[in-house]
C-alpha atoms as a printed R data frame, in Angstrom:
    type eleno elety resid chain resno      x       y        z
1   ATOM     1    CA   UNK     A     1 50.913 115.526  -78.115
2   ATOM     2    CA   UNK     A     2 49.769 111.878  -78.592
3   ATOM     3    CA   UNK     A     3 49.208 111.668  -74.541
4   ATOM     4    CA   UNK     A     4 46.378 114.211  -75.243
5   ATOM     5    CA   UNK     A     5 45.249 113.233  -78.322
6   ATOM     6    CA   UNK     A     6 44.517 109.477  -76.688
7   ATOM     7    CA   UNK     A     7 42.771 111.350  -73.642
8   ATOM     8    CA   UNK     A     8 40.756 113.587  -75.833
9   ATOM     9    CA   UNK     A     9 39.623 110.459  -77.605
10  ATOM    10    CA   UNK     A    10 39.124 108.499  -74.126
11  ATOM    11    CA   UNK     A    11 36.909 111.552  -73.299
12  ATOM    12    CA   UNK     A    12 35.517 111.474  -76.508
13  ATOM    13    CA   UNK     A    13 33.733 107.716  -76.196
14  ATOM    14    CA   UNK     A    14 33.732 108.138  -72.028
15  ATOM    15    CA   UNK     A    15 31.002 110.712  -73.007
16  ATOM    16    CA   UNK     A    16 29.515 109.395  -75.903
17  ATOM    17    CA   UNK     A    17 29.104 106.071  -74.218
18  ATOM    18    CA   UNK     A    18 27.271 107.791  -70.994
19  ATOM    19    CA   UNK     A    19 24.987 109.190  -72.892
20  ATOM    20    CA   UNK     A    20 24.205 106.002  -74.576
21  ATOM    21    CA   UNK     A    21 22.865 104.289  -71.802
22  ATOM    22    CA   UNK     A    22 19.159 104.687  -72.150
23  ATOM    23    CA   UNK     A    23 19.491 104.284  -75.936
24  ATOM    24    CA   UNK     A    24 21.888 101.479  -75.942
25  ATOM    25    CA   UNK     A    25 18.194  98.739  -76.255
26  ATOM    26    CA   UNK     A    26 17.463 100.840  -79.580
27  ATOM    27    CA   UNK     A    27 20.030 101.555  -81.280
28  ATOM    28    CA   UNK     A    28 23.533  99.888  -81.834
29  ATOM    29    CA   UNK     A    29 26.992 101.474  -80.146
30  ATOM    30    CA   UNK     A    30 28.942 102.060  -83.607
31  ATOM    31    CA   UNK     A    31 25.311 104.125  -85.328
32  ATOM    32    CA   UNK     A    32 24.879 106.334  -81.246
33  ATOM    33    CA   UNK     A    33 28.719 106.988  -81.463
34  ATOM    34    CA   UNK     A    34 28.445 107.998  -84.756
35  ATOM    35    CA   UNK     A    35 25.490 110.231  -84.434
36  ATOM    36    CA   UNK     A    36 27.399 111.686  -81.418
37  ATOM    37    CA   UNK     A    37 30.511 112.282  -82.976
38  ATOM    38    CA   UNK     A    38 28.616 114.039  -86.707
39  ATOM    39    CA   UNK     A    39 26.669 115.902  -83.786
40  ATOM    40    CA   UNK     A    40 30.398 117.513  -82.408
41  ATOM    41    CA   UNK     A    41 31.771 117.808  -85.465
42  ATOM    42    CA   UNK     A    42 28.756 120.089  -87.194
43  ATOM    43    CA   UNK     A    43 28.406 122.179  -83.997
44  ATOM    44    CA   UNK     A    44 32.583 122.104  -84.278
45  ATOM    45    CA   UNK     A    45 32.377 123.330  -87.882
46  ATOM    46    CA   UNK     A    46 29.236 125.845  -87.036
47  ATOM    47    CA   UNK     A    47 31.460 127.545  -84.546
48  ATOM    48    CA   UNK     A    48 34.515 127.900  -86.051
49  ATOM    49    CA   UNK     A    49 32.624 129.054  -89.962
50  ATOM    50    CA   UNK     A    50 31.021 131.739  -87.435
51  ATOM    51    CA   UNK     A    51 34.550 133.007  -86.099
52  ATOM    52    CA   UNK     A    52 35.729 132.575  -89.783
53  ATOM    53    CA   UNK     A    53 33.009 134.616  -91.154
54  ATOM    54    CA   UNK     A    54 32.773 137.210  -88.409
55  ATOM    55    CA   UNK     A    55 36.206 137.687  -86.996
56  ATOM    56    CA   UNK     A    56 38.449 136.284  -89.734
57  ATOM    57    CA   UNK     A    57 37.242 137.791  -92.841
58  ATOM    58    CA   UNK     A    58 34.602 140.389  -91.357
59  ATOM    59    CA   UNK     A    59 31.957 139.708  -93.295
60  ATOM    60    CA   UNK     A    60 34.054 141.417  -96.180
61  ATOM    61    CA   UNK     A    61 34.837 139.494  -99.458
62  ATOM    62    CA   UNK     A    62 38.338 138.038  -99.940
63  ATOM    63    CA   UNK     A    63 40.311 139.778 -102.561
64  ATOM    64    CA   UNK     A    64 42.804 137.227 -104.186
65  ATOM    65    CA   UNK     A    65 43.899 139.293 -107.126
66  ATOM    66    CA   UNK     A    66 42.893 137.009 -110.038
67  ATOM    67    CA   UNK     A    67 39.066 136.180 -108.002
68  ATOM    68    CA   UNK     A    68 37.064 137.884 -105.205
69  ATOM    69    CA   UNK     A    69 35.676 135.192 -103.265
70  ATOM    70    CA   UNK     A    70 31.926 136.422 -100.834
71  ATOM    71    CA   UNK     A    71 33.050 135.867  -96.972
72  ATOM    72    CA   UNK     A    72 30.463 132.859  -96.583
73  ATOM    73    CA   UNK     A    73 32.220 130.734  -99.371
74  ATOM    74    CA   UNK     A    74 35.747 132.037  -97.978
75  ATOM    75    CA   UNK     A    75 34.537 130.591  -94.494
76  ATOM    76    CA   UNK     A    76 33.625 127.309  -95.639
77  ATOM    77    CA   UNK     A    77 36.810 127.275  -98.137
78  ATOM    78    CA   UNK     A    78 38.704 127.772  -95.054
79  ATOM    79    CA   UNK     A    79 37.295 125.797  -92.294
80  ATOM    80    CA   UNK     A    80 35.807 122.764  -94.318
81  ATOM    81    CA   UNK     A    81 39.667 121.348  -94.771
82  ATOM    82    CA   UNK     A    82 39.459 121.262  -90.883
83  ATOM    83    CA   UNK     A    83 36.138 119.787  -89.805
84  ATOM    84    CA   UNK     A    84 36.962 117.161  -92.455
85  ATOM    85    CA   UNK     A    85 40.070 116.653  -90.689
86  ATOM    86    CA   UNK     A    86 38.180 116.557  -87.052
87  ATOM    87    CA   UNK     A    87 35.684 114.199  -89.120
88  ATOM    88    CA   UNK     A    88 37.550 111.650  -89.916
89  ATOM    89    CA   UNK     A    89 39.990 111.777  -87.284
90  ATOM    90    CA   UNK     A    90 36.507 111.170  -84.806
91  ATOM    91    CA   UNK     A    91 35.392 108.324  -87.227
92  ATOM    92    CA   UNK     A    92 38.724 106.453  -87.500
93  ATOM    93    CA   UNK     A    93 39.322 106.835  -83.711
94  ATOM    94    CA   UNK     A    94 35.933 107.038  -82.003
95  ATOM    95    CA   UNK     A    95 33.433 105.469  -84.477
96  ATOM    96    CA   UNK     A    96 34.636 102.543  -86.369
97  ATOM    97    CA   UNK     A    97 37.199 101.791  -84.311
98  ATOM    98    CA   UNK     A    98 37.084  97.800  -85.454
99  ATOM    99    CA   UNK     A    99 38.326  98.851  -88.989
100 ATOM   100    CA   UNK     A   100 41.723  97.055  -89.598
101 ATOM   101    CA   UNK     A   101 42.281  98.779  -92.729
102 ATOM   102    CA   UNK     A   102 45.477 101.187  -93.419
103 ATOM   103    CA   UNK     A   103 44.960 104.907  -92.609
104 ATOM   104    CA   UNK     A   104 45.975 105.814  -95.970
105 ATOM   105    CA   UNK     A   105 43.625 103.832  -97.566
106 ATOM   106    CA   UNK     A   106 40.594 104.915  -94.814
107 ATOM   107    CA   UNK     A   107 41.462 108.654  -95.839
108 ATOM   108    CA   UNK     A   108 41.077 107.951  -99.334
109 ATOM   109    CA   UNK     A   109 37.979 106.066  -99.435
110 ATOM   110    CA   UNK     A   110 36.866 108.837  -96.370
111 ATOM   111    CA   UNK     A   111 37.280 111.787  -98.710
112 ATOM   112    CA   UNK     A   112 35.547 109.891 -101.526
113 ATOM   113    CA   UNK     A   113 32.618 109.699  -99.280
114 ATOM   114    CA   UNK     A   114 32.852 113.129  -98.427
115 ATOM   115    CA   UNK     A   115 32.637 114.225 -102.070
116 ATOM   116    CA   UNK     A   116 29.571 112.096 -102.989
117 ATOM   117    CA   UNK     A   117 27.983 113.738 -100.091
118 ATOM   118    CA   UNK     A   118 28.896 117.280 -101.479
119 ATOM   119    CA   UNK     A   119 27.687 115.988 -104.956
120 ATOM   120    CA   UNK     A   120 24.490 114.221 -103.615
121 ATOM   121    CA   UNK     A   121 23.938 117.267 -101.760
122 ATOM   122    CA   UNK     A   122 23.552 119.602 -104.382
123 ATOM   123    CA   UNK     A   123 21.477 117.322 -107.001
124 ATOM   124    CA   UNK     A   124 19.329 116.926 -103.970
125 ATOM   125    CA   UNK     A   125 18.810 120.798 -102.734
126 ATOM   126    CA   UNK     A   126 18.572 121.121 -106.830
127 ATOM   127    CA   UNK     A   127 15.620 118.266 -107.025
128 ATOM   128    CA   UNK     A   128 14.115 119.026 -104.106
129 ATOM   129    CA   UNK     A   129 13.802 122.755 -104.971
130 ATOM   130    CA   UNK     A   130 13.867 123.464 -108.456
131 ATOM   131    CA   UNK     A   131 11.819 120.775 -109.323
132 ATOM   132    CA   UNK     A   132  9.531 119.298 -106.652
133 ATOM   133    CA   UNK     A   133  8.700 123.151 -105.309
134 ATOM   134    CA   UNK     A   134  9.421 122.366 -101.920
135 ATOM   135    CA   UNK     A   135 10.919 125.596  -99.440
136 ATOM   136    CA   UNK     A   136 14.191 125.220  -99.017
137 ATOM   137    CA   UNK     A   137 14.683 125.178  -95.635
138 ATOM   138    CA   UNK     A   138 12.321 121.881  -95.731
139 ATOM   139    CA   UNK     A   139 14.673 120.731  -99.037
140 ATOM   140    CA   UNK     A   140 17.915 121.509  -96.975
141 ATOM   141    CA   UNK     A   141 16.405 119.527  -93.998
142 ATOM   142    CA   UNK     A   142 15.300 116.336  -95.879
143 ATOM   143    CA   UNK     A   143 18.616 116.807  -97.851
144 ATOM   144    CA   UNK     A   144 20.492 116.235  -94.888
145 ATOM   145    CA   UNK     A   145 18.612 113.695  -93.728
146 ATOM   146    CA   UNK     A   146 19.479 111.420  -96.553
147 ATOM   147    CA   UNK     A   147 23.178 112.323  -96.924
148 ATOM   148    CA   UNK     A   148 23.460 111.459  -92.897
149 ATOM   149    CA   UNK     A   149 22.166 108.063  -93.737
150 ATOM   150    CA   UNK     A   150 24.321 107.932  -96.821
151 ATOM   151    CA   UNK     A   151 27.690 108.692  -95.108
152 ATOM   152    CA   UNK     A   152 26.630 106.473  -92.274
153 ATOM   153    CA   UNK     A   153 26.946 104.061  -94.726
154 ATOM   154    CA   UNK     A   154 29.378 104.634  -96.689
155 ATOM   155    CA   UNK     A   155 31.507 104.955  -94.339
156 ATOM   156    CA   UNK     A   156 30.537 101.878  -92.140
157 ATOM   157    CA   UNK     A   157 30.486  99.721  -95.109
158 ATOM   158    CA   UNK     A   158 33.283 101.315  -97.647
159 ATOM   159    CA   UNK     A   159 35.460 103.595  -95.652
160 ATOM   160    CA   UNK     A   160 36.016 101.793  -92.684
161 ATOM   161    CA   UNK     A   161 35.339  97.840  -93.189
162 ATOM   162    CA   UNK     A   162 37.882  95.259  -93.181
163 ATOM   163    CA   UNK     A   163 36.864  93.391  -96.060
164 ATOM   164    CA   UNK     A   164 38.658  93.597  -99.687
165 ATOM   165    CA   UNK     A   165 36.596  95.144 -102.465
């Protein structure tokens, strides 16, 4: 298992790194691999919250006794503990690779980032909609814009740097 884990990840920067070539006078390695790797990891977690939604739960809700949970929030209940997963294993191993710092403590600070993104997301889509009047799409799409240069970072500068806080 860890012979294909360290190839995936080999493959992982092998391909990230070829395709940073003609961007590597622009932009710094550790920002392209991280674009690269968010990039795999939301078309990862589009896929499988597509197989979730369609195939798993068949677009029917999910009867739990005490709640009924809708079949889009039961896909992202159930494939968000796995893309974070995939996330942070791809940011740990691909990304910030320099980070010294224990796993334990990268996980931790990791999922803190994670839920300030969640949070910032919503007081955003709320701001941006409810009170500036913009179209949500536009809202969700400047949203994410600003969380993906939040995370970036956070996670360069809190979740995986080597220095004490």
């Amino acid at each position: 298992m860890q012979n294909i884990l360290s190839i995936g990840r080999k493959t992982i920067i092998k391909t990230a790194d070829w395709f940073y070539k003609p961007f590597s006078r622009f932009i710094p390695q550790v920002t392209f691999r991280y674009g690269f790797t968010g990039g795999l990891n939301t078309a990862f977690d589009i896929f499988l919250y597509f197989i979730f939604y369609n195939y798993i739960f068949q677009k029917q809700n999910l009867d739990l006794s005490l709640i009924t949970i809708s079949p889009h929030i039961a896909a992202f209940v159930f494939v968000f503990p796995i893309t974070f997963v995939t996330g942070f294993m791809l940011a740990k191993y691909v990304t910030f690779t320099q980070s010294t710092l224990r796993g334990r403590k990268q996980l931790f600070r990791y999922g803190l980032t994670v839920v300030g993104s969640i949070i910032l997301n919503y007081f955003l889509l709320k701001f941006f909609v409810e009170l500036c009047n913009f179209w949500p799409t536009f809202s969700k799409i400047l949203t994410t814009a600003i969380i993906i240069v939040y995370s970036y970072f956070m996670q360069k500068h809190f979740s995986f740097n080597n220095q004490k806080l």
